[in-house]
N, C-alpha and C positions, 0 to 999 in steps of 0.2 A: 639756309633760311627758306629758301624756294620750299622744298621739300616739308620742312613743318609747316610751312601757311596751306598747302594743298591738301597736308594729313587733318589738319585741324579744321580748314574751312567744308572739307568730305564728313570732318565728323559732326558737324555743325548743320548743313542743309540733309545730314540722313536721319538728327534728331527729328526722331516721329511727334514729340508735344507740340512743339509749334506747328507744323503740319497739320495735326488735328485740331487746333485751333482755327487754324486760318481756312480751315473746310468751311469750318461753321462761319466762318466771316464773308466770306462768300455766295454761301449759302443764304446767308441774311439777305432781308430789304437794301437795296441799293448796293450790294454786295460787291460789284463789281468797283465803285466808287472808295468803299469801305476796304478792300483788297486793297488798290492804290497805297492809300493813307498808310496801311500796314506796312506795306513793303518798305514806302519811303521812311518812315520810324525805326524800321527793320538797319536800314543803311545808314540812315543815320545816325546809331549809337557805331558800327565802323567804323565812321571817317571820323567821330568825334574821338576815341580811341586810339584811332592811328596818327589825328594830328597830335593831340594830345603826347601821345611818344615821340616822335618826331619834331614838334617842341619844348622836350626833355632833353633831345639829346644834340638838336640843330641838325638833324639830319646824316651823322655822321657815329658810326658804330664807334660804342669806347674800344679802346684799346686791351686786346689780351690780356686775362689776369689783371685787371683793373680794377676797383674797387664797384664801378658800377657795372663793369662785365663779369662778375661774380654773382653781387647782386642778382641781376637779371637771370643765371645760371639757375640760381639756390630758389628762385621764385618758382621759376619753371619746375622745376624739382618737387619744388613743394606742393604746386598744383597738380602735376604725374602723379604722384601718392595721395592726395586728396583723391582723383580720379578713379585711380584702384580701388581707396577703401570704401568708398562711393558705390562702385559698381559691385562689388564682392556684396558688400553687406542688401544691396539690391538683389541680387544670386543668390543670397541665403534665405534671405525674405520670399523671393518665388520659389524656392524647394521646400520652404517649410508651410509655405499656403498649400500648396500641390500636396505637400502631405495628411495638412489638413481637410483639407477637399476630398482624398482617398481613404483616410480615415486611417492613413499608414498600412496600408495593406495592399497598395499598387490598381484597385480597382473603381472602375468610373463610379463619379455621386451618383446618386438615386436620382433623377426624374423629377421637375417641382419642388426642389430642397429651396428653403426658405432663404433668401436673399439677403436676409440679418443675419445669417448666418456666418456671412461674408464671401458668398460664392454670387458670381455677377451671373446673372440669365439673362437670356436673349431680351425677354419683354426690358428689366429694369433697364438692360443698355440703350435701350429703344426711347423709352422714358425719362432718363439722363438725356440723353440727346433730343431728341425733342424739348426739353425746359430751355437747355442750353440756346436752342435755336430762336425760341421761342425770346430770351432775354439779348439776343444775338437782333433780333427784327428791332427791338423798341433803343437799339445804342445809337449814338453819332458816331460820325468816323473820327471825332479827335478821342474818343471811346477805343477804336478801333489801332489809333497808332501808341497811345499809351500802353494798349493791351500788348503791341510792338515791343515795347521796352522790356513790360514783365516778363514777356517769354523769352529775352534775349537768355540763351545757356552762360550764362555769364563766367562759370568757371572755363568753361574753352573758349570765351573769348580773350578772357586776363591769360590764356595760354598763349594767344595769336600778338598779345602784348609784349610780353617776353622776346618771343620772336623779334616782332617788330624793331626792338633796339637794336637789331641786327642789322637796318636796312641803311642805305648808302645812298641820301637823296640827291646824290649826284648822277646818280646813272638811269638812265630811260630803265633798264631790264626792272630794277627795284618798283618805277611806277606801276610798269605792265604786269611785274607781280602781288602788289596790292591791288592791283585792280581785280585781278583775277580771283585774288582770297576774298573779295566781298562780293565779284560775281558768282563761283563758286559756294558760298556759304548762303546767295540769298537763291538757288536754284532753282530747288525744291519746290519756293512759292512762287519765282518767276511762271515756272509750269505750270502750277495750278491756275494762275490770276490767267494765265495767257489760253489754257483751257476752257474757262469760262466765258471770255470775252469773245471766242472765236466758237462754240457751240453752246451755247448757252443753252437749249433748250435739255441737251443730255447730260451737261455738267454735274448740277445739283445731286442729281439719282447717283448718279456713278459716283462722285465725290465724298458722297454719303455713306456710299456703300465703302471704296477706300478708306474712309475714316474709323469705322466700325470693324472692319481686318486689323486697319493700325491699333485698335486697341486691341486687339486681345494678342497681339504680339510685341507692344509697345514693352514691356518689359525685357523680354531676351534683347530686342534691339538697344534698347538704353546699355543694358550690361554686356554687350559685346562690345560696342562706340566706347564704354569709360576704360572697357579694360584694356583694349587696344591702344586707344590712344594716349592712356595714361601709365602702361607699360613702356612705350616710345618715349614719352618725353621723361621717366624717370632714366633710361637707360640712356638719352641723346645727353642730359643732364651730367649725369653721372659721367659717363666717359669724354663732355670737354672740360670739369671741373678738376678731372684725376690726368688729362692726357699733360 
């Protein structure tokens, strides 16, 4: 159990959309405040999650080959291959853009190629982010923690559920590792919120600038994270379902 809430909660705080979100939440009017709100919204779909399982099951894993440790198995499974075909079909979508952008002949666009076209340039990314930021200043922070929820990756979190029916709330190690799967999964923006609050003045700039890398790499990253971790859990699946 240890082992998938660490694999799951790593693939969770290295999803770069949240991240990029929460730049610009930061980045906003009272950002700092607005951070806050997010994170706690952030945690608290976790704990509602994990009690949620844990008063499913009374804190105590079913029994081997059981009807609902099958269950829980065949879930997990099912979310693994969701995962995969998730991530594959994201891989096929950025090789066939890439091909479009080259014109299938392997060589750079042209310079100034028209942005309808569907190739993102520096200006309109600038211009996306600026709007964003710009509707980012005029939000409230309970704005701010609902925005929390929507970006929760919710298919690795119904993965961490799964897991979950695993845990034995009788024993301290199972607390200390839930604790850790929702320390671990909210990391990411712990860093960021605690960056901003401790240099504020050089935050924003560099924040910005971080956010603007994460996208133009934000796709390999998504399709490495599904395919990984959704290789792992069809394979963890599959061989306690068959052992």
């Amino acid at each position: 159990m240890v082992l998938d809430l660490l694999l799951i909660a790593l693939a969770i705080t290295l999803d770069p959309l949240p991240v990029m979100a929460f730049v610009l939440v930061v980045a906003s009017a009272n950002g700092v405040w607005k951070g806050l709100v997010f994170i706690l919204g952030w945690l608290a779909c976790f704990v509602a999650v994990i009690a949620l399982v844990l008063g499913l099951t009374g804190g105590q894993p079913p029994p081997p080959r059981s009807p609902p440790s099958t269950a829980a198995l065949a879930a997990k499974l099912l979310i693994g291959v969701s995962l995969v075909v998730y991530g594959e079909r994201r891989r096929r979508r950025r090789l066939a853009g890439a091909r479009a952008r080259t014109g299938g002949k392997g060589t750079a666009p042209a310079a100034g190629r028209d942005p309808a076209a569907g190739v993102s340039t520096p200006s309109t990314a600038r211009e996306r982010t600026a709007d964003m930021s710009s509707r980012m200043d005029r939000s409230t922070v309970w704005s701010a923690a609902g925005l929390a929820v929507l970006l929760q990756p919710w298919g690795m979190v119904a993965a961490g559920a799964t897991t979950v029916v695993e845990a034995d709330a009788s024993h301290l190690a199972t607390w200390l590792a839930l604790f850790g799967f929702c320390l671990l999964a909210t990391a990411s923006l712990l860093a960021v919120e605690l960056y901003v609050v401790f240099s504020p003045t050089r935050a924003k700039a560099r924040l910005l600038r971080l956010r603007a890398w994460l996208d133009g790499h934000k796709e390999q990253a998504l399709v490495t994270i599904c395919l990984v971790l959704g290789f792992w859990l069809v394979g963890k699946s599959i061989f306690q379902l068959t052992a």
